[in-house]
N, C-alpha and C positions, 0 to 999 in steps of 0.2 A: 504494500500500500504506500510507502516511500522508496523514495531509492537510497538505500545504503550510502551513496558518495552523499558529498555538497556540491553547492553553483562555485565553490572556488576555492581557491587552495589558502587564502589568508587577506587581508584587508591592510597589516602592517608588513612590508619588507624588511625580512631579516638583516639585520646589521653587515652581514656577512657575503650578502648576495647584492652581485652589481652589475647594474643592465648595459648592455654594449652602450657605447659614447653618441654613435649616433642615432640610439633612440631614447638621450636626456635630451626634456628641455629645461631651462634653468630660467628661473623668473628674473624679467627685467629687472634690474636694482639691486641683486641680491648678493651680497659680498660674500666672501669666506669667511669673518667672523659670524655673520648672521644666521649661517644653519646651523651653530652649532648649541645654541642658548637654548631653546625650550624643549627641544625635541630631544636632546642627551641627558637633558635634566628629570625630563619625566617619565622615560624609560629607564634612563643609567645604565647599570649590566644586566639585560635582559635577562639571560640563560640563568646567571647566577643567581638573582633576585626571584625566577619560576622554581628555580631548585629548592629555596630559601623557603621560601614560602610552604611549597607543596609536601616537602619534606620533614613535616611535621616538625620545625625548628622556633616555630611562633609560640610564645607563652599563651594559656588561655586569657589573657586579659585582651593581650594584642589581637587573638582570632576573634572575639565580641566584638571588638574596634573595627576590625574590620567590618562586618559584617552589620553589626549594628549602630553603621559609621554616626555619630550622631551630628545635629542639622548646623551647630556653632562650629564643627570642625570644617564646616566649607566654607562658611560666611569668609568675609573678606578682611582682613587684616587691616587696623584704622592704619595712618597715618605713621609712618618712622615704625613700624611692628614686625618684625620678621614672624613670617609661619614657624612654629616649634616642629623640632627636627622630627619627632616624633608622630605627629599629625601628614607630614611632607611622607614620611616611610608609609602609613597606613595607606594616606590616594594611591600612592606611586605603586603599591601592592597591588591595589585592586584597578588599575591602569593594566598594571599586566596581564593581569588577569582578564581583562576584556580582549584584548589584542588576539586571544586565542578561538573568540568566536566567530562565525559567522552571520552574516545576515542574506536577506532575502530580498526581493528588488519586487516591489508590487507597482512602478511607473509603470504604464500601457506600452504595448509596442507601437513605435514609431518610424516604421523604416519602409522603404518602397518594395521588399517580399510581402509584407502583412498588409500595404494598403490594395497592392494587388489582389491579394486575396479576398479581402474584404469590397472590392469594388466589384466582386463575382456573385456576392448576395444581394436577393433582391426579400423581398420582404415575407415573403413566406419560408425563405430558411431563419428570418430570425426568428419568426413565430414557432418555427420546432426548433431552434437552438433554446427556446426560450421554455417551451415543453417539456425540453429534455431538462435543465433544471429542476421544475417542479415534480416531474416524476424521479429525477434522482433524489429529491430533500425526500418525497414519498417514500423510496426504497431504504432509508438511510434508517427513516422512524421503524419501517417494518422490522429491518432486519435487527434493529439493540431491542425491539419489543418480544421479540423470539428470546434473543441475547439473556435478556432481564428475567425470562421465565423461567427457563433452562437453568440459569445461576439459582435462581430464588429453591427452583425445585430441592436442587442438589446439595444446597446449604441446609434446608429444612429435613433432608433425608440423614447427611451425615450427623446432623447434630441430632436429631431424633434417634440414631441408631446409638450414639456416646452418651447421652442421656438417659435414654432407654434401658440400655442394656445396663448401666449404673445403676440405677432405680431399682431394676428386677433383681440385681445380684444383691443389693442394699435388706428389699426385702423378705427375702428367700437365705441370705446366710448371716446377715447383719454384718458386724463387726467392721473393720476400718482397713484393713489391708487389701484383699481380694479385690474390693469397689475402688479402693487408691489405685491398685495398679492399673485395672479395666481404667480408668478416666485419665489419668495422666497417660497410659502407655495407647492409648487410642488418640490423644491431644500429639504427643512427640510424635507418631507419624503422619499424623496430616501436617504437622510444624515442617518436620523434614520435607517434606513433596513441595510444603507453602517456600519453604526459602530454597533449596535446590533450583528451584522455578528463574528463580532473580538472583540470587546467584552466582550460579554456571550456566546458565540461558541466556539470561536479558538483563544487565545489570536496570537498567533504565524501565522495566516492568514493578523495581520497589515502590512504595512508597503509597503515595496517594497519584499521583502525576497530575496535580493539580498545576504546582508550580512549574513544572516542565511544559506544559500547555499553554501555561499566561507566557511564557519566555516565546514558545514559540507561536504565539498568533501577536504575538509584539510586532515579530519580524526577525524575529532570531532561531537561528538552524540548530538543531538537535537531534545527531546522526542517529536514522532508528528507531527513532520517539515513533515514529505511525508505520512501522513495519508490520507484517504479519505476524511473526515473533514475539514481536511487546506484546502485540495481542493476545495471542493467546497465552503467553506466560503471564500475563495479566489478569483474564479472569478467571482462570485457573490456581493462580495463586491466590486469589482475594478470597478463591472458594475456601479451599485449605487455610489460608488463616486465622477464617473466622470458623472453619469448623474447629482450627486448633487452640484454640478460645485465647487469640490474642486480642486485646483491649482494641479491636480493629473494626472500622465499619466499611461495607460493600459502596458507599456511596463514589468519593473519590474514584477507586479504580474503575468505575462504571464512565465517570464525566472520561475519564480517559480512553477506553475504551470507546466509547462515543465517536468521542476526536478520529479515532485512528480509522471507524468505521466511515466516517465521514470524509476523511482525506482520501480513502481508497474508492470510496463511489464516486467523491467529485470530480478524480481524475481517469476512475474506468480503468485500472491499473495495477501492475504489482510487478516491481524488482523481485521478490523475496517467490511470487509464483511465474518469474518472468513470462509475463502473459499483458496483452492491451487489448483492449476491446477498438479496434479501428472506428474513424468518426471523420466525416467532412466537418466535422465545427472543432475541429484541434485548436485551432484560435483560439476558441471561447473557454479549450477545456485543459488543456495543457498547459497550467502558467501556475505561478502560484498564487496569485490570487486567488485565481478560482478555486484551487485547494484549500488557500485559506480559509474563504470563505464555507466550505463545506466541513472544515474544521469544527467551525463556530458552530453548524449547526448540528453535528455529533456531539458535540458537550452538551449542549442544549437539551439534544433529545438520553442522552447518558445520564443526565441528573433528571429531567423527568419520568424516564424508565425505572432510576432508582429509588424513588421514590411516592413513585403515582403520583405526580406532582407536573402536569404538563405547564401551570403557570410560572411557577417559580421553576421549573427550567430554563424557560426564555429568560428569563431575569435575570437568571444566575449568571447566562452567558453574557448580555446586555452589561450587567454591573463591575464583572468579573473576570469575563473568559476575554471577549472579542475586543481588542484595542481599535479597529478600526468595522464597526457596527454601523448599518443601514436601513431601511425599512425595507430594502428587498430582503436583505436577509433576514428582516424582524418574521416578514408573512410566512417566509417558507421554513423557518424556526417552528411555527405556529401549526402549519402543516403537520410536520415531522414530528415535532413533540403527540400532538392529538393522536397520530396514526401508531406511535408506541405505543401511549399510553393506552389506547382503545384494545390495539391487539392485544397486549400483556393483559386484560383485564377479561378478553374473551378465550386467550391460553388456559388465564387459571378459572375462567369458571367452565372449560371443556374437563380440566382434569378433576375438579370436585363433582363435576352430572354430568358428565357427555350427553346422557340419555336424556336428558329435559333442557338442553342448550337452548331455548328458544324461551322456557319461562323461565331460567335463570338471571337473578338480579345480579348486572353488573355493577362497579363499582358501589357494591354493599360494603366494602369493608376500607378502610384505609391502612397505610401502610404502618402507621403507627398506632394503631386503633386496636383495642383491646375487646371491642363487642362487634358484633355487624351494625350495620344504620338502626336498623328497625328496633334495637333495643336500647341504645344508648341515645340518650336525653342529653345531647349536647349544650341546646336553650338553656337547662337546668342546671349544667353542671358548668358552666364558665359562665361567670359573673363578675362585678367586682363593684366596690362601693368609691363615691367622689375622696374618700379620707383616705383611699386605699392607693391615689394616684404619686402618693411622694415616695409610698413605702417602695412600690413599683420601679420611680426612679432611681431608690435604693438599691434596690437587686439589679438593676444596670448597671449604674458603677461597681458593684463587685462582682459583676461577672466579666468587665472590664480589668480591674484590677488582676484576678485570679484568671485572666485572659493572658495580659501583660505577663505574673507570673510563669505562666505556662511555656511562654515565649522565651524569657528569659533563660530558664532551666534548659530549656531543650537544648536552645543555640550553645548555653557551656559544655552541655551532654556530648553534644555533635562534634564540640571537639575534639573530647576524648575520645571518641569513636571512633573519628579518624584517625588519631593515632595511635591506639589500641587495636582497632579491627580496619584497617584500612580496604578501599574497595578491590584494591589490588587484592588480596589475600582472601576468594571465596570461600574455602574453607568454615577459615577463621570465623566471618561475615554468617554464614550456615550455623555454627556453632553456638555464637551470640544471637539466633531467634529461637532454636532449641533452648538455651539455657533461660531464655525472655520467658517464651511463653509457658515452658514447665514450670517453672518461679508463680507465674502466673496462674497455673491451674490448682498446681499446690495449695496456695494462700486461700483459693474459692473451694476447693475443696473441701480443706481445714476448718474452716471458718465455718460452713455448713456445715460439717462433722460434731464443733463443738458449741455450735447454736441451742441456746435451751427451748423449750416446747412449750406452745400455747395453745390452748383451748380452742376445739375447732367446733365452732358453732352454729347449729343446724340453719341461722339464715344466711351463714354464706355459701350454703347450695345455691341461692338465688345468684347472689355475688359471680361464681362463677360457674354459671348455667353453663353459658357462650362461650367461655372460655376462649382461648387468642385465635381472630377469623376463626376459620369452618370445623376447624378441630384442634385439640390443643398438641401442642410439640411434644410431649410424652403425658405420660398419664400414670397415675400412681394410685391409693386406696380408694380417694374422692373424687375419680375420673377425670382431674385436671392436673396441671401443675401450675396455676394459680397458687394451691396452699400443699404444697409438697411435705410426704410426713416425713418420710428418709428415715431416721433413726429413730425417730419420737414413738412412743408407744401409741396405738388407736386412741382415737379420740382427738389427739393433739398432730399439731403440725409444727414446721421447723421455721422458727421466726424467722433465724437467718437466712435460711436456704430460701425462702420465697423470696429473694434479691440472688444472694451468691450462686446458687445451683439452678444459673437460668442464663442462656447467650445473651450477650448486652441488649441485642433488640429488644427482646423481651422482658428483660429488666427494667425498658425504659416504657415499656406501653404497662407495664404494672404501675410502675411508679405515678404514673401521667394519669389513668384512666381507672385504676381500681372501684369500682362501688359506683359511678357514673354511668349506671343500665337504669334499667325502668325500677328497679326493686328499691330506688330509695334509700337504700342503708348503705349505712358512711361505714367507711372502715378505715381506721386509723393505723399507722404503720408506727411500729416504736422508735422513741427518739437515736439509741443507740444506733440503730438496721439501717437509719439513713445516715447517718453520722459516718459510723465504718463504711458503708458503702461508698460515700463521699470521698474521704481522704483515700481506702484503697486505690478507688478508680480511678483518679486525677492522678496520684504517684503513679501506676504504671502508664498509664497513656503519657504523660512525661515523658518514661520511659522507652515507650514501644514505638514510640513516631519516629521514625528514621530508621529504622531496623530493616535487614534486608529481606525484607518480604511486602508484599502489595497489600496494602495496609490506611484505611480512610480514617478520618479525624473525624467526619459531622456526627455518626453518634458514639461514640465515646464522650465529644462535648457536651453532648445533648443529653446523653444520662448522669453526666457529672452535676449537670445543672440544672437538672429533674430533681436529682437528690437534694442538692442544696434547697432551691428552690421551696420544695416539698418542706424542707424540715424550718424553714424559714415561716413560712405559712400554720404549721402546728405552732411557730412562737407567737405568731401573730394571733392566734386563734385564743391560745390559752390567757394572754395578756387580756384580749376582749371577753372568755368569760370570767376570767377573773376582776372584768370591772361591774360584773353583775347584766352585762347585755345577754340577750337572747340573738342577735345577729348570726349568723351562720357564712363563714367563712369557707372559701370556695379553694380547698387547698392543690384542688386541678388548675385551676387560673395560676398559681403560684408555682407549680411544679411547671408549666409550660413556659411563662414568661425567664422563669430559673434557664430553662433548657436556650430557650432562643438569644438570654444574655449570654450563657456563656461560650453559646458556636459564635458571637459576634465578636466577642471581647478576643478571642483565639483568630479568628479573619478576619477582622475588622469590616463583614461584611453587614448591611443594612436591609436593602430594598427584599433582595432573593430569600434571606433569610424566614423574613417576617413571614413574603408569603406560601414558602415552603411548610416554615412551622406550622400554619394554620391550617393547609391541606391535608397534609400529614395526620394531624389530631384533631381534628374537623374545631377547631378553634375558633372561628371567622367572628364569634360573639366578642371577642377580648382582642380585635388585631388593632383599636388603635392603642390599649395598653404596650403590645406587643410592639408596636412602632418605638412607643416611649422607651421603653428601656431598653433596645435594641440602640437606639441612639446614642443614649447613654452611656452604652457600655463602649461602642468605638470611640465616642468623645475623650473618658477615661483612660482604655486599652491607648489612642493615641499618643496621650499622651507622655508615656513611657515607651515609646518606640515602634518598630515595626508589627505587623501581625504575620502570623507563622507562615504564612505562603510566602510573601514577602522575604521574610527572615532567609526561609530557604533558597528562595532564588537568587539574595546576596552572595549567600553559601556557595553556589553554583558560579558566581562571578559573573555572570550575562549583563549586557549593557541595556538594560531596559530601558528605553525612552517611556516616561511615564507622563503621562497627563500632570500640565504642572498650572498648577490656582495664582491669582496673584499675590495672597502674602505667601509662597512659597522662598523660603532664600535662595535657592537655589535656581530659582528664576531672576534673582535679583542680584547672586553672579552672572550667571547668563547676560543679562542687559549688561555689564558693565563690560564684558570681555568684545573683545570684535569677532570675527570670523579668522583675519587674520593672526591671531592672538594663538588658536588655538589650532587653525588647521594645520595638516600636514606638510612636513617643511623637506620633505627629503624630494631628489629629483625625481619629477613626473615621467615615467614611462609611457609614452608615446608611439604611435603608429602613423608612418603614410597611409594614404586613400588607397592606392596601389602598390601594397609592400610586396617583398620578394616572401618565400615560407622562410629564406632564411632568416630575414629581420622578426617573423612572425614568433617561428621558434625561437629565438634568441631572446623573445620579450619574456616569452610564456616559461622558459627555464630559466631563467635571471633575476624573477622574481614570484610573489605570490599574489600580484591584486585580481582584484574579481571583475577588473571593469580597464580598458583600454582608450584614452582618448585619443580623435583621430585627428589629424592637421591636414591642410594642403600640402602636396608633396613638390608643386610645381617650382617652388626655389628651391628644391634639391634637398640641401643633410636639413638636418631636426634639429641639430645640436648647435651650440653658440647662443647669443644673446639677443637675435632676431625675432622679430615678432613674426606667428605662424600665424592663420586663417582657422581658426578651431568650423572644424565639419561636423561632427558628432561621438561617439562613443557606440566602445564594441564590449560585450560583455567575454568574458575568457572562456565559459565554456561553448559559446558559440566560436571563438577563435578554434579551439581543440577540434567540434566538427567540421567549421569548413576546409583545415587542414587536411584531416582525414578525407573528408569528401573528393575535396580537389583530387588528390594522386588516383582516384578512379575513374576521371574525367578526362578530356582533353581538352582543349582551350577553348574548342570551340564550342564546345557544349557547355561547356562553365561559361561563356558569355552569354547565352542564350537562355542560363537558367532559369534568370526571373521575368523572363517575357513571355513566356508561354504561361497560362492559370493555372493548369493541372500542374505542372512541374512546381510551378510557384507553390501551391498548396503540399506537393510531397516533399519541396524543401523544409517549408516551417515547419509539417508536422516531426521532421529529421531532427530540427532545429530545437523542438520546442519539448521534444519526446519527453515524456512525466512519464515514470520517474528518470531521474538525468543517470546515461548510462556513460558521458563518455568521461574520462579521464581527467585528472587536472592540469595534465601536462608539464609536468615538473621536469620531467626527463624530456630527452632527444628519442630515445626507445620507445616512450608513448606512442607516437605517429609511424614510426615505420619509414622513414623518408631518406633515402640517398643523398647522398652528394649533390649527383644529377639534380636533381627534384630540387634544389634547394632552389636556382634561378629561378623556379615558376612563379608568373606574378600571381595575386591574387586582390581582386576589386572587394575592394568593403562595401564600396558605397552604396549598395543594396538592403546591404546586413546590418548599416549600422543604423544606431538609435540616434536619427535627425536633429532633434530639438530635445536635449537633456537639460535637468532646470540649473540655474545657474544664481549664484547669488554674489552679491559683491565684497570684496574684501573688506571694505570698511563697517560691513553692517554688522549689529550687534550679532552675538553669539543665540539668542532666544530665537530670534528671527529663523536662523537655522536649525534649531532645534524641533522648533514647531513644522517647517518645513519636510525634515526627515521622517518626525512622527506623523503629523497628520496626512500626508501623502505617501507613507508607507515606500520611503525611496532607501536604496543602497546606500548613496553617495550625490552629493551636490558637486560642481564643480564652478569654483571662486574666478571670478574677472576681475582685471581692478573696476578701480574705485568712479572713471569717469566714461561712464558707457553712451553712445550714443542714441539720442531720442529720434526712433520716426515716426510715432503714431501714439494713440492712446484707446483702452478699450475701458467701457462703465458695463454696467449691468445689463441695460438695454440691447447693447451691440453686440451680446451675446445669448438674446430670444431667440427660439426657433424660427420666430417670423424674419428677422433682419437677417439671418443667414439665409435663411431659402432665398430670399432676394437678392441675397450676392451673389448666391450660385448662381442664380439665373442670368442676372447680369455679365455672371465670368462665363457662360454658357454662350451668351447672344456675344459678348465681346470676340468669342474666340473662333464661332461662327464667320464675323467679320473678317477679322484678319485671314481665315480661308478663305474666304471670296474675291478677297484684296490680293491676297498670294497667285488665285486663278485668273484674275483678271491682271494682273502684271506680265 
């Protein structure tokens, strides 16, 4: 679904590598002392400084600094201040650190092969280029809604089977050993299957791949991130994690899965199954754009798969995933979310009655919903009173705070991890989730072992009738595991165990939803049950985030902050009748709004969150409390640094261009720096219009950029202090195919190639092929090319990109910035500073109506001069 390579082999030229002489050009003005000031300064010893770094030689104070760079270390130094040497080491780190990635070039194509192409459609092939879209965003929802069944099934089956079988053994021989071993030695090998997966597989399948996603729908390249591989080591391992009761939720590696499902239908493609589905609309479909674009709408449709959640999917991608987001893509989000959700919803009501699929009620049950619709009194059970609105904003900021801490803890963890279980070292990596997650089942086990016994009493048959959706996860004396007895003698049940000895899902729709059916009767959870639950949970998800296995954050946050939440609400409760009130406090309002603080306060996410929560728990009576504190807690979490996507994608070093506010500082260096200040100062590697392959090859081994600007060649060398005619700009991996191309050609077919349509069209798609197969051309062996071969000329002027944006050296640094991000470009390329003026264009002079008028007029003008030509 991607292709293995990148569009290029590096964006910085190695120190080391030096491009023939006559294809530098050196900018007007520029002396010998002047290239050597910012650009030696803010690299210095590359090699040494990657070694430095990566070599786990940074104290942990210094990796937080990095990572959690904070926002006074960029601001600008007043007056007579030198930068501390200290702060100077930190950027220069993570300077390096960027240098190593790639990005992606979403400018349009602009060259005379693609207008030719494009002057070949008339308007009924855009209407099926346009088709073809919408039934791919349609294919993308089918195929994660199948996706989402299949996982959902087989998480339910294994953990039914570990439970299960626990239970029976518990009942039937008692005691502590035999039922220890069956549940931990059932947990260690789905552990081992879950991290073997990510690994010796895929390293880039761990985690959540939330932050791998925002990096790469930024614009930045992440070799294998949407290959076949992540994939399925992905929801393969998400399945074994969470059957191996790591503090892990399916949500995350589903938005990722998403993505990759979505990357590989936008393009019709696969490196990994080298295989392409042929298309006259390659244009439309081979680019990264349009992969991007179908990126965004696999996450989209991945988080509403995972959650029956088709609104807050859109959102999620909207708020979260898509840095460059449209309303085309909004509608066919819209699509594709509905078309999962609806299948996944008619998969699982085939597998509960095949037989009666026609009067089966769909979406009866939600995904965090403890009853089906028809007996849970949602009206009834979320409430909240006007005095209850500050308490509200209270549990925001501490899920904000305990957000922030969460953040904290993890990024010191990460360090150690890295140099302790480094990713080099799989093994090792395998060994620390085995040792995570048995630590981890231990502690639930235990705890449920040594839980004492309460009184099971006859109206909580009612309680749980329904028990969780159509049937419950295992079942024990009282036909549920609602009130599991485990060791407790008849009669009684295991306090504990009805939290510990239950997969986190389930833990968190008990906590949320207990006693909220038609029966009326509250059932109160003891202060201890949510307390231990509390602190257990939150310390290992500290823990378990980062560990080498596929592994999501949203509920483990979400029953952290169910618990709190919850137990929050009992203080509140007891305060109120200890003032003598008869009020009746709604401790489901407080366990949910607990839950949605504290996934905000950990992602600092808002809009998607809310309305995720509320579909989820059929909440919708309380979503503008849920607004409130949801608020609240990013305000807070804020303010003590990054949230843990973020975090991580520092971690990762990628140069995100992030949407910047006005009181951002860092927009207020920006405006103070020029363009000239910061751009790149080493010599430009340049191409003639009609280079030899030998100048061609000599550019593309000499150095690493992804993008080639072309000159007039007609005054001959390139090199010296002469001003050239800038033509346009070639990208490298198109330099690598039309090299290769050429030595199959003869001259005179390679002149003739882009004046024929059909050929025109087999070149781009050559050109344009997703996933990109050819080479980066570092070496001379790449191409295959003789001696001979080397004189052949070869014409750009077809291939290259006409009008690339250009910005001027004096303009501020923001100006540029916004430009890169918001039009999704590789590379700007700097003019001086006094360009000249021939025209000017407003708003107006670029309506449909004023252009079809020019054309017409450039139509009858051109008319003219043929008749004027015939009649001469």
């Amino acid at each position: 679904m991607e292709a293995d390579g990148t569009d290029g082999a590096g964006e910085a030229m190695e120190a080391s590598q030096t491009p023939p002489a006559s294809l530098q050009v050196e900018r007007e003005g520029q002396g010998e002392h002047e290239t050597m000031d910012f650009e030696a300064n803010r690299y210095g010893a590359r090699a040494k400084e990657v070694a430095e770094v990566w070599n786990r030689t940074l104290s942990a104070k210094e990796f937080a600094q990095d990572i959690l760079l904070e926002k006074e270390w960029l601001s600008s130094p007043s007056a007579g201040e030198e930068v501390d040497s200290t702060k100077q080491q930190a950027l220069r780190r993570r300077l390096v650190r960027y240098s190593d990635f790639e990005s992606h070039d979403y400018d349009t194509l602009d060259n005379e092969v693609a207008k030719k192409v494009l002057a070949g459609f008339g308007r009924k092939d855009y209407l099926k280029a346009g088709a073809i879209k919408w039934a791919t965003a349609f294919a993308v929802g089918l195929v994660m809604g199948i996706v989402a069944f299949l996982i959902n099934y087989a998480i339910m089956g294994l953990n039914r089977a570990k439970y299960q079988t626990t239970a029976d053994k518990i009942a039937s021989d008692g005691g502590f050993g035999k039922p220890f071993g069956i549940f931990v030695g059932m947990s260690a090998g789905f552990l081992i299957v879950a991290a073997f997966l990510v690994c010796f597989v895929e390293p880039l399948a761990g985690g959540s791949g939330i932050p791998e996603l925002k990096i790469y729908l930024n614009g930045v390249h992440l070799k294998s991130l949407l290959s076949v591989k992540t994939f399925f080591a992905k929801v393969l391992g998400v399945l074994f994690s969470i059957s191996g009761g790591l503090i892990a939720g399916k949500e995350g590696p589903f938005i990722h899965a998403g993505g990759i499902v979505g990357g590989g239908f936008g393009t019709w493609s696969s490196n990994t199954l080298k295989s392409k589905i042929p298309s006259k609309f390659d244009i439309f479909m081979r680019n990264y754009t349009y992969k991007r674009d179908f990126v965004g709408i696999g996450t989209a449709v991945g988080v509403a798969t995972a959650f029956s959640a088709p609104i807050g999917g859109m959102l999620f991608t909207v708020e979260e995933g898509a840095t460059y987001f449209n309303h085309h893509l909004l509608w066919k989000s819209f699509l594709a979310t509905a078309a999962g959700v609806v299948l996944l919803q008619i998969l699982t009501g085939l597998q509960d009655d095949a037989s009666n699929i026609l009067s089966y009620r769909l979406g009866n049950s939600r995904d965090f919903g403890l009853y089906e619709e028809d007996v849970a009194v949602y009206g009834k059970e979320f409430f909240y009173f006007l005095w209850e609105i500050p308490l509200f904003i209270l549990i925001g900021a501490g899920g904000g705070l305990f957000g922030a801490l969460f953040v904290k803890l993890n990024v010191n963890l990460t360090y150690f991890r890295r140099k302790l279980v480094p990713q080099g070292k799989p093994l090792l990596r395998l060994i620390e989730v085995v040792v995570i997650g048995t630590i981890t089942n231990i502690v639930f086990f235990s705890i449920s072992y040594a839980s004492p016994c309460d009184e099971y009493k006859e109206e909580y048959d009612l309680i749980s009738r329904v028990g969780t959706g159509t049937s419950p996860l295992w079942t024990g004396r009282y036909g549920n595991n609602i009130f599991p007895e485990l060791w407790c003698p008849p009669g009684t049940f295991s306090r504990w165990g009805q939290l510990f000895y239950q997969p986190l899902a389930e833990a968190l729709k008990i906590i949320i939803h207990i006693g909220e059916d038609s029966s009326q009767i509250q059932y109160f959870f003891n202060w201890l049950t949510l307390f231990m639950y509390f602190i257990v949970a939150f310390t290992l998800m500290i823990v378990t985030y980062g560990v080498g296995a596929a592994t999501g954050l949203f509920v483990p946050s979400l029953v952290v902050g169910a618990a709190a939440g919850r137990l929050f609400g009992k203080l509140v409760q007891e305060i109120v009748r200890s003032a003598g009130s008869t009020l009746d406090v709604s401790l489901s309002t407080y366990a949910v709004i607990g839950a949605a603080s504290s996934l905000g306060g950990a992602t600092r996410m808002t809009i998607s969150i809310t309305v995720l929560v509320a579909e989820t728990t059929g909440a919708f009576g309380i979503l503008a409390p849920i607004m409130v504190a949801v608020f609240f807690s990013k305000l807070v979490g804020d303010m003590f640094g990054l949230g843990i996507y973020d975090a991580h994608i520092r971690i990762r070093g990628a140069p995100m261009l992030e949407e910047q506010s006005f009181d951002d500082e860092e927009m207020n260096i920006a405006a103070r720096c020029t363009v000239k200040d910061v751009m790149a100062k080493e010599s430009i590697v340049a191409l003639p219009i009609n280079p030899e392959i030998r100048d061609v090859v000599g550019a593309l081994t000499s150095c690493g950029h992804g993008v080639f600007p072309v000159f007039d060649d007609s005054d001959g060398t390139l090199s010296g202090g002469g001003k050239h005619i800038f033509r346009g700009s070639i990208r490298r991996s198109w330099l690598v195919k039309l090299v290769k191309y050429t030595m199959s050609l003869d001259q005179e077919s390679m002149s003739r190639l882009y004046e024929d349509r059909r050929k025109a069209v087999q070149m781009l798609e050559y050109l344009q092929d997703m996933p990109e197969k050819a080479g980066f051309g570092g070496f001379r062996s790449d191409f295959g090319v003789t001696e001979q071969d080397m004189d052949t000329k070869l014409d750009l002027a077809p291939f290259m990109q006409q009008h690339p944006y250009l910005i001027s050296e004096d303009a501020p640094a923001s100006r540029a910035y916004r430009l890169l991000r918001d039009l999704g470009l590789r590379h700007v390329f700097v003019t001086p500073s006094k360009p000249e003026v021939v025209g000017i264009i407003s708003r107006k002079d670029l309506m449909p109506e004023n252009m079809e008028l020019a054309l017409e007029y450039q139509d009858s003008f051109d008319q003219y001069l043929a008749q004027k030509d015939k009649t001469v």
